[in-house]
C-alpha positions, 0 to 999 in steps of 0.5 A: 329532442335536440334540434340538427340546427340551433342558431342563437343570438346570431349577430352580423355587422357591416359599416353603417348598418346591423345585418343580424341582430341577435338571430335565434332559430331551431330546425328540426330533423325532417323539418321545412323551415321557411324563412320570408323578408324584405329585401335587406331584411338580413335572410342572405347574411344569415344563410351565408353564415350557416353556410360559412360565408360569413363569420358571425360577429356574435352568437354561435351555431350548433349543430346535432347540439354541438357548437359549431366554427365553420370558416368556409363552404367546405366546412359546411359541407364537411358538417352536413351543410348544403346549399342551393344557391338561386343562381346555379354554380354549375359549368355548363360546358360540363356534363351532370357527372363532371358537375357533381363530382368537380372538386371531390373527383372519383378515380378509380387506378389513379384514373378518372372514373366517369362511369362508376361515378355516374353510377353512383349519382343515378342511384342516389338521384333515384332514391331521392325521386330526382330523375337526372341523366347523369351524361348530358351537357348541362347546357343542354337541360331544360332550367328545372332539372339543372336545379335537380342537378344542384340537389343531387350534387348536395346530397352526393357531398352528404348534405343533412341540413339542405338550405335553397334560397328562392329555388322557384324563381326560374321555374314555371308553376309545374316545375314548382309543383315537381320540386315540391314533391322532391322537396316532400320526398327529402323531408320524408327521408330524413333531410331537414330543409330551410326554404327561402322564398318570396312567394308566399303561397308557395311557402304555406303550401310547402313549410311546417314553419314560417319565419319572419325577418325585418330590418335585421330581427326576428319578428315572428315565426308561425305555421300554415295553420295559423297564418294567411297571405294578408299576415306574413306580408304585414309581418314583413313589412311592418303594416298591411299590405295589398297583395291583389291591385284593384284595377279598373278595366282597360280602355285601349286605344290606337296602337302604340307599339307594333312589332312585325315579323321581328327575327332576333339572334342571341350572341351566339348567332343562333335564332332567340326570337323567331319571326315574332308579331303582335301589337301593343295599344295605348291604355293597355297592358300587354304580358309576355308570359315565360320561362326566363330564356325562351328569347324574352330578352332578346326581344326586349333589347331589341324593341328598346335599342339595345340590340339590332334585330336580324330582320323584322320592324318595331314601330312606336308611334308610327316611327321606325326604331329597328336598329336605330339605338337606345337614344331614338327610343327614349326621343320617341317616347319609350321608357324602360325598366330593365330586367338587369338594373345593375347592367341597363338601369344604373350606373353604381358608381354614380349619386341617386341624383345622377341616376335619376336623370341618365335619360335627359341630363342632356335636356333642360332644364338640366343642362343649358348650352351643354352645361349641367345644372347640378342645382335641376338635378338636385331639385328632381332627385329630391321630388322623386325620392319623396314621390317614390318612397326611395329609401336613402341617406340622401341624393348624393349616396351613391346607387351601389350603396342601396338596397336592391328594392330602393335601386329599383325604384330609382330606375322606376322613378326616373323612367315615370318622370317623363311622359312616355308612349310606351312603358317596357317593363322587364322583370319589374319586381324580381328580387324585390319585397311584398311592399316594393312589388305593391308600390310598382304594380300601382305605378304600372297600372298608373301609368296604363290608366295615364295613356301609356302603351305598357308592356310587361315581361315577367317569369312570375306568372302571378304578376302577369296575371295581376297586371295584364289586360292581354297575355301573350305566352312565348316558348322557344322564340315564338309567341304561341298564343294570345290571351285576354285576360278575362280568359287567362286561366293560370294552370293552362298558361303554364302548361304553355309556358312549358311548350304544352299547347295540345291537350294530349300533350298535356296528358301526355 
């Protein structure tokens, strides 16, 4: 039986490096194909050339057993071809309607025709098991059901072949468990699916088909059946890898970080954090569980300086820092890997020297009576490249140049060098591979065994419950419950995440 997609000897080059090297897959009609890879491992090089982003250098695809030149979206699109991409493309000002249609406008006497269009989508979004309301802001709608938005909006341009690249990454575990039932329900009705993912439960769980990329090539590909956790990471990465980090129990000690009735506003002026307290102790591992967008962000730029909080007090060490800026923080003892490193960990333009001392260039011994010593700077680049595994052509290349694994080991490597009081780690791993994951959650339990207070926000729940010796659950602005870990128990924290705190809610 001819396969709907046929990739062969698939070859993407770009100045210095092989982002494909001779890629050959099949995807069958109905079929779930995963793929897995380290980060710049080449899966979104090969994606946007299916999708047509990308034109290859060699080999060719075929579709339905016909080769195929696509020269954009819109061919794909044309072809059968949808994509879903991590990051929605959807005007939230817009209503789910105006979404789906923007582009290919339905009319109806040369008018817009909003009604028959809505329509339309409610009955294709029924067939599939997508429940959607089709008049509602897009704005307005919780995360997973945007993403239901972005599906529809594919099969509404009559997408066979429907590629999602890491479309669990903003979900809690039970909007995960819904798209997977939508995900079996496409199967079933004849949509042939590749999946892209990190986690690699999900992908045993979900896939008829794994494979591997690594540094450009197709090392392997196997089933559920036949694989476990332990082998697709080794796969990835080329060697064994510990996918659960031994850690000793916690011994806290006095309180390091404490935040009292802190109120945060978005820049919209409207309330992010609503009158949030808790305390995080010297030697302990405090997790702030919840869907991105719950004031998570708010409440990190506020404790780090980034932002100043609308009323409430953060103290670190018994010093006030409200309101008093990123460069108290630092002076008091803080270390921070932003959720954001391209906006708040690097400066791209800079050398990997450069960007591992942006928070004490202006300290011996790199710079004496406001003077720079480049040879300091040079000297600690080295260490910490060495000491961090940063995977780069030397010091001086500049931070834009490295994968998104090894730029986030740089903001890790310069936040660790220094003696902290508190370590704020946002969104450590997101976007990274099985290895950097492993190598920073060792460097985080390092850091809370040394002493250090850690705080730790994450929408990967599996994180939280690895590293957490206490998880604090935060919805809507407000932390609505604090667990040790000993008594975390994973479904009941997502039912959290998702607001659920009664059991008849959850029945419900």
């Amino acid at each position: 039986m001819t396969p709907v997609l046929e990739v062969r000897n698939l070859t993407k080059r770009f100045p210095e490096i092989i982002a494909n090297d001779s890629v050959s897959f099949t995807l069958e009609a109905g079929e779930i194909h995963a793929f897995l890879g380290e980060n710049g491992a080449g899966k979104s090089t090969l994606m946007n050339m299916l999708y047509g982003m990308y034109r290859p250098d060699e080999g060719e695809i075929l579709l339905n057993g016909q080769a195929v030149h696509l020269r954009g979206a819109n061919d794909a699109i044309r072809l059968g071809l949808g994509m879903v991409h991590q990051h929605f493309m959807l005007v939230p000002t817009l209503t789910v309607t105006e979404n789906i249609i923007l582009g290919n406008e339905v009319t109806h006497n040369g008018a817009l025709d909003l009604k028959g269009a809505g329509a339309t989508i409610a009955e294709l979004a029924r067939s599939f098991g997508l429940d959607i309301p089709v008049d509602v802001l897009i704005q307005d709608l919780p995360v997973g059901v945007q993403q239901r938005v972005e599906i529809v909006k594919a099969l509404h341009r009559g997408a066979e072949i429907l590629i999602l690249d890491e479309p669990t990454a903003v979900l809690t575990p039970q909007e995960a468990d819904d798209l997977f039932v939508v995900i079996r329900k496409l199967k079933a009705q004849g949509k042939s699916i590749i999946f892209i993912s990190h986690k690699l439960r999900e992908v045993l769980a979900l896939a008829d088909r794994i494979s591997v990329l690594r540094r450009g090539k197709l090392v392997g590909s196997t089933t559920p059946a036949q694989a476990t956790e332990a082998t697709l990471a080794g796969m990835m990465v080329g060697r064994d890898v510990v996918l659960q980090i031994d850690k000793e129990p916690a011994t806290p000690g006095d309180a390091m970080l404490v935040v009292e009735h802190l109120t945060v506003y978005d820049e919209r002026g409207s309330v992010a954090v609503n009158d949030v307290s808790f305390m995080v102790r010297a030697g302990e591992i405090v997790g702030i569980a919840g869907v991105q967008g719950n004031g998570q962000t708010e409440l990190v730029e506020a404790i780090t300086g980034l932002k100043t909080p609308h009323t409430g007090t953060i103290t670190l060490h018994q010093e006030a820092l409200a309101g008093r800026g990123t460069n108290v923080a630092i002076a008091a003892g803080m270390g921070h890997i932003p959720e954001d490193r391209h906006h708040h960990g690097l400066v791209l333009s800079y050398s990997v020297a450069d960007n591992m001392v942006l928070s004490s260039y202006d300290k011996p011994p790199f710079s004496k009576n406001y003077v720079i010593d480049q040879a300091a700077i040079a000297a600690q680049a080295t260490v910490l490249v060495e000491n961090f595994d940063v995977r780069t052509p030397s010091i001086d290349a500049l931070a834009s140049t490295l994968s998104g694994g090894n730029q986030q080991k740089v903001v890790v490597a310069r936040e660790l060098a220094r003696p902290l009081k508190l370590l704020v780690a946002a969104q450590p791993t997101r976007g990274l591979d099985v290895g950097s994951i492993e190598f920073i959650h060792t460097r985080i339990i390092a850091q809370r065994d040394g002493g250090s207070a850690v705080l730790l926000v994450s929408a990967e729940l599996d994180e939280i419950l690895s590293l957490a010796d206490r998880i604090l659950v935060m919805f809507h602005g407000r932390i609505i419950a604090d667990i040790h870990s000993s008594a975390a128990q994973r479904n009941a924290i997502g039912l959290l995440m998702a607001g659920v705190t009664t059991p008849q809610e959850a029945k419900a």
